[in-house]
MARVEXNU-693970 format. One record per residue (C-alpha): residue number from 1; x, y, z. Coordinates in Angstrom, 2 decimals, always signed. Each point is the difference from the previous one (the first is absolute). Example, Ala and Ser with C-alpha at 12.3 -4.5 7.8 and 13.67 -1.06 7.14 Angstrom:
BEGIN
<rec><i>1</i><east>+12.30</east><north>-4.50</north><up>+7.80</up></rec>
<rec><i>2</i><east>+1.37</east><north>+3.44</north><up>-0.66</up></rec>
***
This chain:
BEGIN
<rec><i>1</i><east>+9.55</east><north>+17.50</north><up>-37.72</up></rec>
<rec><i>2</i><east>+1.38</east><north>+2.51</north><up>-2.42</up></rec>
<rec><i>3</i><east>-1.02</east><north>+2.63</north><up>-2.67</up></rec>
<rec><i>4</i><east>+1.56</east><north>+0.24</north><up>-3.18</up></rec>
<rec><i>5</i><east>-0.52</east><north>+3.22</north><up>-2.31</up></rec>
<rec><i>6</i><east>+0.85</east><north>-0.52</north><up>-4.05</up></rec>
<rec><i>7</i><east>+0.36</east><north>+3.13</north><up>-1.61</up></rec>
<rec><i>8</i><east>+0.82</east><north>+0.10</north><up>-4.05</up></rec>
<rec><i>9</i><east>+0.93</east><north>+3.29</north><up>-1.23</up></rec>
<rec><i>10</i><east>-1.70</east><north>+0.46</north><up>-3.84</up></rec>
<rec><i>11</i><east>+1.24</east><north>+1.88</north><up>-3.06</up></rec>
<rec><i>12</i><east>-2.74</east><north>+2.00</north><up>-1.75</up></rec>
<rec><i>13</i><east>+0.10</east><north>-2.52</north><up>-2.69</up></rec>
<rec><i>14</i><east>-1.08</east><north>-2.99</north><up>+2.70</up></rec>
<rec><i>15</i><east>+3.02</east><north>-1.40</north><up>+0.46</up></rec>
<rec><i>16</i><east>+1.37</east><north>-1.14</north><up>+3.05</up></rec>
<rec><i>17</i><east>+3.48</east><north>+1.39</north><up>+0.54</up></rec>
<rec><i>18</i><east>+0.76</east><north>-0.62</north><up>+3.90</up></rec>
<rec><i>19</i><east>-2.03</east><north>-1.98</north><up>+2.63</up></rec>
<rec><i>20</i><east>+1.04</east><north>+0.15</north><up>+3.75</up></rec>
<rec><i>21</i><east>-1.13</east><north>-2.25</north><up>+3.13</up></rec>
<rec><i>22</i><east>-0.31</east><north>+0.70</north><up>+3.26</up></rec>
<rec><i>23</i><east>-1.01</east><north>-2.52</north><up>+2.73</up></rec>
<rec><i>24</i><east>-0.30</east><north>+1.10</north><up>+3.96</up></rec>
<rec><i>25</i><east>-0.37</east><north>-2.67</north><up>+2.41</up></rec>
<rec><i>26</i><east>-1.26</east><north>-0.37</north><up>+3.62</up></rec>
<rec><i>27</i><east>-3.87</east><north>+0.15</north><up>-1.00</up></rec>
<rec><i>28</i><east>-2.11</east><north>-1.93</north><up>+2.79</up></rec>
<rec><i>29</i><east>-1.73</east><north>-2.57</north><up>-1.77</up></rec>
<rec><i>30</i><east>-3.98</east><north>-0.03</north><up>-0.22</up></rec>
<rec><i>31</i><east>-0.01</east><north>-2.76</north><up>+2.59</up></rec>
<rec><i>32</i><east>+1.94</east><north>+2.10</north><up>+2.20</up></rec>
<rec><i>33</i><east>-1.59</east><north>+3.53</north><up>-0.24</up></rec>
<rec><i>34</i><east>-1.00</east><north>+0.52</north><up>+3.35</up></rec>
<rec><i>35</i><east>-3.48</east><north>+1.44</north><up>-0.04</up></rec>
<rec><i>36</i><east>-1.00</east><north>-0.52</north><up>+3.37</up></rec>
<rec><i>37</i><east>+1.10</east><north>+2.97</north><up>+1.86</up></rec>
<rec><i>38</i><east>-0.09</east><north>+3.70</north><up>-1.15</up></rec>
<rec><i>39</i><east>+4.37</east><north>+0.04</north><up>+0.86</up></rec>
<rec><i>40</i><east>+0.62</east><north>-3.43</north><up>-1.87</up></rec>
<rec><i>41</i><east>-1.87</east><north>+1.39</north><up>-3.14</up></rec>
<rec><i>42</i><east>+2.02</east><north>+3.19</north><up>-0.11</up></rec>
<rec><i>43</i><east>+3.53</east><north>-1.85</north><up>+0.61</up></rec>
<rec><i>44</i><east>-0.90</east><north>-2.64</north><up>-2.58</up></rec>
<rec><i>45</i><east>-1.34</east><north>+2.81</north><up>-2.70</up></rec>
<rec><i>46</i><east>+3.06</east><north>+2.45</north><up>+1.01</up></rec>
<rec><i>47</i><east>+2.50</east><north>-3.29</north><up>-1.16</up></rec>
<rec><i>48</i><east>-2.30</east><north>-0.02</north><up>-3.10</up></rec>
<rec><i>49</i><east>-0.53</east><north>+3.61</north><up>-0.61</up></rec>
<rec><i>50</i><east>+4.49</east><north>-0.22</north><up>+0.48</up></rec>
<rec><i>51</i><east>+0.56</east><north>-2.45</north><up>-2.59</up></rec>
<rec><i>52</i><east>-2.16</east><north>+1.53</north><up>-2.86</up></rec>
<rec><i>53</i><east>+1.20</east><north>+3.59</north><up>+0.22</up></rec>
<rec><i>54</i><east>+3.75</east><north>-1.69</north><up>+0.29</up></rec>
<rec><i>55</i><east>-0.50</east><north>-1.96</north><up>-2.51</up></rec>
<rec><i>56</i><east>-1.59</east><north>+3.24</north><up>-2.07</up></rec>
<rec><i>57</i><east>+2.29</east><north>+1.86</north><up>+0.40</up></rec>
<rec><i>58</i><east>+2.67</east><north>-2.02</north><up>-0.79</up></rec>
<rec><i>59</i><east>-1.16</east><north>-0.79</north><up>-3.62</up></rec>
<rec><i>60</i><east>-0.94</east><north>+3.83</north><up>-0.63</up></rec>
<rec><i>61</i><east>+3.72</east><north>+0.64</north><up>+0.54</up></rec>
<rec><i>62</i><east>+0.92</east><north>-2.63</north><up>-2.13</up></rec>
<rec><i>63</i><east>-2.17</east><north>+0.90</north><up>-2.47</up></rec>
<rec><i>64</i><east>+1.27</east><north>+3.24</north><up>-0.33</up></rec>
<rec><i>65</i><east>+3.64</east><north>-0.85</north><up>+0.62</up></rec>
<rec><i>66</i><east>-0.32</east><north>-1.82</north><up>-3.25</up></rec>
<rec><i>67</i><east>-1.64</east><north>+2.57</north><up>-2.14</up></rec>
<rec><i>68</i><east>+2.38</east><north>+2.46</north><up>+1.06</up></rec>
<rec><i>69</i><east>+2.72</east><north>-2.09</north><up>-0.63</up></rec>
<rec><i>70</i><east>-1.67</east><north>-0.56</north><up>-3.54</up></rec>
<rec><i>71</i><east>-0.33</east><north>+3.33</north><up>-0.71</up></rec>
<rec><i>72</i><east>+3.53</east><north>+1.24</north><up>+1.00</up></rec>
<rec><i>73</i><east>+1.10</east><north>-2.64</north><up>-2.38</up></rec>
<rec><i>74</i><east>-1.57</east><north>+1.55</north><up>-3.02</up></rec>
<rec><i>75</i><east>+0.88</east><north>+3.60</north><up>+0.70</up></rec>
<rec><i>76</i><east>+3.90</east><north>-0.73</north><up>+0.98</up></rec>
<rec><i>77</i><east>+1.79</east><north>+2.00</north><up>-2.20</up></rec>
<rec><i>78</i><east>+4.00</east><north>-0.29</north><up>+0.20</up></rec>
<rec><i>79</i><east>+1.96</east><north>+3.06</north><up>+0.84</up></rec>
<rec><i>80</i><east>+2.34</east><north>+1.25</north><up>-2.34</up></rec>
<rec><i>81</i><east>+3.34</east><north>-0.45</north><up>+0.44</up></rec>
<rec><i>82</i><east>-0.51</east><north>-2.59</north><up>+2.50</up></rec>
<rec><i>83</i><east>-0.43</east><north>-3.57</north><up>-0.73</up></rec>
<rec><i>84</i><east>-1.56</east><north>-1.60</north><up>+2.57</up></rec>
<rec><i>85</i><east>-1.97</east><north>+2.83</north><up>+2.15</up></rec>
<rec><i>86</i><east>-3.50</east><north>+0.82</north><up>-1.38</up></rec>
<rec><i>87</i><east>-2.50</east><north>+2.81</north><up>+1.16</up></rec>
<rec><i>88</i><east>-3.55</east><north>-0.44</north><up>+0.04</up></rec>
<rec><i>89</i><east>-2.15</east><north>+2.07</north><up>-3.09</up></rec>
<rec><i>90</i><east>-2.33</east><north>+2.23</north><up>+2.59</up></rec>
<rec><i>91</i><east>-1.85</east><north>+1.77</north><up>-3.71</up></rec>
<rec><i>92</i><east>+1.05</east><north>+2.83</north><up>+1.25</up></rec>
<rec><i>93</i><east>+2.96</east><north>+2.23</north><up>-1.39</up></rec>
<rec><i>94</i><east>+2.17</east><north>+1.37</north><up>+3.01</up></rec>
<rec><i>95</i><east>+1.34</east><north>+2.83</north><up>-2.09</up></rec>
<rec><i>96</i><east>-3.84</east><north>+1.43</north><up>-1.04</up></rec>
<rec><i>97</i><east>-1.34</east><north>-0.22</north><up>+3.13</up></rec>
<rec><i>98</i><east>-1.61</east><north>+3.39</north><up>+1.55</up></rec>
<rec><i>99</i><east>+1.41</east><north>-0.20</north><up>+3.53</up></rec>
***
């Protein structure tokens, strides 16, 4: 067996502008689960328990790898005087800063 997380990632208009997958295998299957002792429970639900957070975690960072990437998009500004460099727009002016 298997999980698989969907995640869409929603504008504040509704719109869905990025959905990511993430599937984790090596589930026991309900057949399977071993129930009958106290050690095969906890190695059955610790393969379980494995796959979900995996699987988690795997389509948080995706998630947010996309967003980012997004987000960088909009605020690259090119450098001047170079052509093909940009800097990423922090909103903050280097030159005022109180430091």
């Amino acid at each position: 067996m298997k999980i698989k997380f969907t995640a869409e990632i929603i504008d504040d208009d509704g719109n869905v502008v990025g959905k990511r997958t993430s599937e984790e295998g090596g589930i026991p299957s309900m057949e399977t689960f071993d129930i009958s002792t106290r050690e095969g429970f906890l190695r059955d639900f610790d393969l379980l328990e494995k796959a979900v957070l995996k699987a988690r975690n795997r389509i948080g960072a995706d998630a947010a790898d996309e967003i980012l990437k997004g987000t960088l998009k909009k605020q690259r500004i090119p450098e001047p005087g170079k052509r093909d460099s940009c800097r990423v727009r922090t909103g903050q002016n280097p030159r005022l800063s109180h430091g």
